[in-house]
N, C-alpha and C positions, 0 to 999 in steps of 0.2 A: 901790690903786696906790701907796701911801703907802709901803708895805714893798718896795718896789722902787727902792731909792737904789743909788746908785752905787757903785761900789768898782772898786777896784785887783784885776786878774787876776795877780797880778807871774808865776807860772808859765808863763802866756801869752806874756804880754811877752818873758819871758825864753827862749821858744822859740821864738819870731819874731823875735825880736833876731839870736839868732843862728842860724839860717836867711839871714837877709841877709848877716850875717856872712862865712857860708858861702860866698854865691852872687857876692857884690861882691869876698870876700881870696880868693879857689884862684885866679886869677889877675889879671894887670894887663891880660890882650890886651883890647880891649873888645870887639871883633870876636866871637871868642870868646862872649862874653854876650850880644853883642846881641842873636842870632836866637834864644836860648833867655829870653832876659827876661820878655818876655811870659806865655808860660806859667806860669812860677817865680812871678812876683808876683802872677800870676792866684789859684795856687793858695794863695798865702801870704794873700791876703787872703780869700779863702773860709774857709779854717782861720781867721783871724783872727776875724772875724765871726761864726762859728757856737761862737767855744769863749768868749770873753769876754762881758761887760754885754753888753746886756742876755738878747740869746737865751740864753746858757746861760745865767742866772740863771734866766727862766721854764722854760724847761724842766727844771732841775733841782729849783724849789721846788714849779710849778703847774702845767705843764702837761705832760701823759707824753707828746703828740703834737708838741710842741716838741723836745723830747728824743730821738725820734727821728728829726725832721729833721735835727738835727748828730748823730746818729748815722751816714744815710746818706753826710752830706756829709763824716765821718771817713773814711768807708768808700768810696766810689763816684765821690767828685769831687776833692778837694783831691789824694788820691794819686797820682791817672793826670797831675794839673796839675802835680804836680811832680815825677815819675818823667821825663814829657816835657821839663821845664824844666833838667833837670844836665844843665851842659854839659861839655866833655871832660876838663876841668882838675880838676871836681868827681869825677866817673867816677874818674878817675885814683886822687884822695885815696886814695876809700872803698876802691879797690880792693887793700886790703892781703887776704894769702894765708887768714889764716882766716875772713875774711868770706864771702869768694869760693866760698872751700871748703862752707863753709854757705850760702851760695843755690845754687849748686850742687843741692843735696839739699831744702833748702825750697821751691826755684820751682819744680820739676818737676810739673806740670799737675793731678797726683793729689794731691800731697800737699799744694800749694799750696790747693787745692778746700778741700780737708778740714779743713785749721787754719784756714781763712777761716771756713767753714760751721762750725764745731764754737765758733770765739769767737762771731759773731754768734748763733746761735740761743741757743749757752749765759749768753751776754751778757742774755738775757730773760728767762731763770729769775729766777723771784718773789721767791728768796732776795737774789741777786744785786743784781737793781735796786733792791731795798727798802733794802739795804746801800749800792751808790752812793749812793743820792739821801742819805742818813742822814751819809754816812761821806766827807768831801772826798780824804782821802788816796787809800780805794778808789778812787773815782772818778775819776782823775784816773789811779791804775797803770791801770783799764781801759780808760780811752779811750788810753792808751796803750799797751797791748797792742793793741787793736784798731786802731791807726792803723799801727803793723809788721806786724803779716799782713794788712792793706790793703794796701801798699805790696808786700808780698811776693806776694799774691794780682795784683797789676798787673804786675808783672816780666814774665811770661810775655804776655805780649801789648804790654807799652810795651817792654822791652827796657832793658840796663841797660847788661851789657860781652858782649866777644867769649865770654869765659869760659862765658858763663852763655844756654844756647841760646832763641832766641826760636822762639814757635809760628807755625807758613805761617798763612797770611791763614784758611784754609778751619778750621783748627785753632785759632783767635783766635775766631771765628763759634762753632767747637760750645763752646769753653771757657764764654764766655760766657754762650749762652744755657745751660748747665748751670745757672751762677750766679745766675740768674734765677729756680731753680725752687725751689729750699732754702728760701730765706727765707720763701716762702707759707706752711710751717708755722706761725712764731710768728705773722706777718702774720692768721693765720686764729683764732686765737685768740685776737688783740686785737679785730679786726675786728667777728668773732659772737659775742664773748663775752657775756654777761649781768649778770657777775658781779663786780665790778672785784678785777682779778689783784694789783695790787698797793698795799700797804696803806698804805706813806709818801705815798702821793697824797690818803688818806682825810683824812690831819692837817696836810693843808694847809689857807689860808684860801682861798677859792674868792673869787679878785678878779677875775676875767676871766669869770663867770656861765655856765662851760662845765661842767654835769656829768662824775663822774668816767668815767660807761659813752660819754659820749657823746666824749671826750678819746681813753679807751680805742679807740673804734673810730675815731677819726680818724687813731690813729695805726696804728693797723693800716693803714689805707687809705693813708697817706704811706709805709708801709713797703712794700707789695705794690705800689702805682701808682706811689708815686715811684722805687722802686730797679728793678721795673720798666723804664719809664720811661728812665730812665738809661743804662740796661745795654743796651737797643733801642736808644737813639742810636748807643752805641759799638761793636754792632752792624753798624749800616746805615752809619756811616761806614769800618766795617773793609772790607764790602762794596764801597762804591764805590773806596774804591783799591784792591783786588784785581781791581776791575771794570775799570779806568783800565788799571792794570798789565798784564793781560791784554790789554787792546784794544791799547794800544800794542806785546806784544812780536806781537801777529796782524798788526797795521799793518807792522811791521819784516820780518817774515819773507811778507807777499803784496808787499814792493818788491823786496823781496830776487830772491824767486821771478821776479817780473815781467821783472825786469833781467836 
């Protein structure tokens, strides 16, 4: 545990710094902020936690199943936290015309699926991870590649501007559970694997007395049960307010009738 000291994330810092930035200067109203704060620091502090000391350290020196829980949590939590958290002021910023113009064409449900699904699976090629864990700079464009087609893979179901059309409740349900199904590939491979896939795991010091097949399949299982898992909540809550929504516009329309 010795080789596990502290240190400065300053790229962390420095993109949580300004994120705050962000969310306290687009406007003075407070009003404004208040009802989306919540969510915003929710999300900021999950991103915080899972990319600086000490979780990304172990996951990126020791353990591959660490590693993919701040994978998930790039991917499935902090995004929708803070897709939900911009508030109007923010909205407004971002909304300049070539942005606009491009989610536009990237949120669109298909194509949204496919840039999601094609970084995270491709994100676990052997090559790939052997080189993040190796290489700080890589590591660091990846998880940021992967935290914009998260963010973009959420659009469609969090909603962003008028521009940019959101999917009905029933359309939010099948997107979803699509996204649920993709990731079992690599998930299955880590899972039953045998053989450990990837090799910068080998030449580490094993301080935590976790096998690397037995790392390997935990993280498959964090990746199949945990995003899983995830993607089911956001599910059943997309469900219950289309459940909600529905009963109340039946409630409105049998007074209606009534009267």
């Amino acid at each position: 545990m010795e080789n596990l000291v502290w240190h400065p994330h300053y790229d962390v810092w420095a993109l949580i710094v300004t994120l705050i930035i962000f969310f306290e200067y687009s406007t003075d109203s407070s009003s404004i902020k208040k009802s989306k704060r919540k969510s915003w620091y929710s999300g900021l502090f999950i991103l915080w936690l899972f990319t600086d000391w000490p979780i990304h350290d172990i996951g990126e020196k020791y353990l591959f199943s660490v590693h993919s829980a701040e994978h998930l949590v790039l991917a499935l939590i902090a995004p929708p936290l803070l897709l939900n958290g911009l508030n109007s002021a923010q909205k407004k910023l971002i909304s300049i015309r070539p942005l606009i113009a491009l989610l536009q064409i990237t949120t669109k449900p298909v194509v949204a699926f496919f840039l999601f699904n094609f970084v995270m699976v491709g994100m676990h090629w052997t090559t790939v991870i052997n080189l993040m864990v190796t290489n700080t700079i890589f590591h660091f464009f990846i998880h940021g590649v992967m935290l914009l087609v998260s963010l973009n893979m959420w659009i469609p179901v969090i909603g962003l501007t008028k521009e940019i059309k959101q999917l009905s409740n029933p359309g939010k349900i099948a997107y979803l559970f699509m996204q649920s199904l993709l990731p079992t590939i690599p998930a299955s491979f880590l899972a039953f694997g045998t053989e450990p896939l990837y090799s910068a795991y080998l030449e580490v010091d094993n301080i935590f007395n976790v096998s690397v097949i037995n790392d390997q399949t935990m993280a498959g299982l964090v990746l199949k049960l945990g995003g899983g898992l995830i993607l089911w909540i956001f599910i059943l809550i997309t469900w219950m307010k289309w459940y909600k929504t529905e009963k109340t516009f039946d409630d409105v329309v049998r007074t209606s009738t009534n009267d």
